[in-house]
N, C-alpha and C positions, 0 to 999 in steps of 0.2 A: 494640645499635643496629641490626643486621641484621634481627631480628627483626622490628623496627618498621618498618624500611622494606618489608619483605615485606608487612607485615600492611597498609601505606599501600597498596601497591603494588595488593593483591590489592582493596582497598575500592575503587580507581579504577578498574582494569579493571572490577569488577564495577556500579559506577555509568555506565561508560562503556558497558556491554551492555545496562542495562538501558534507558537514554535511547535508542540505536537500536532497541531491540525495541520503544520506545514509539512513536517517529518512522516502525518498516516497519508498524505498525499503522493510524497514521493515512492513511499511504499508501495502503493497502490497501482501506481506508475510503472515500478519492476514488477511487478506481478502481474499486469498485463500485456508488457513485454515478454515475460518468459512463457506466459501463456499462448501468446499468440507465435510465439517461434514452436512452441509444443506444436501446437494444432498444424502448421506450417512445413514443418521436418519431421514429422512424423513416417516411421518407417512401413515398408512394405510388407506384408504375410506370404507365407510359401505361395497360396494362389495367386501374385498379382496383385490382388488387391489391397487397399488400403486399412489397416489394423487399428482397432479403438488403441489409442494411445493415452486412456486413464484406465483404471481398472475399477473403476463400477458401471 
């Protein structure tokens, strides 16, 4: 009985890791879409030129 609950045990943690590594993926996905529209649409400064569009 022990065995089986281990072997349950270990199939859930490992389906439960692998749904969040699927999940910081898609994250990571929008994040480099809205970065890369940041960098993209980025607006113009009074001279013309183009403005840091982060603030550090």
């Amino acid at each position: 009985m022990v065995p089986v609950l281990l072997v349950l045990l270990l199939a859930l943690i490992l389906f439960g890791a692998g749904f969040a590594v699927k999940v910081l993926w898609w994250v990571a996905v929008a994040v480099l879409v809205v970065w890369l529209l940041g960098f993209v649409l980025r607006s113009t400064s009074a001279g013309g030129g183009r403005s840091r569009w982060y603030r550090w």
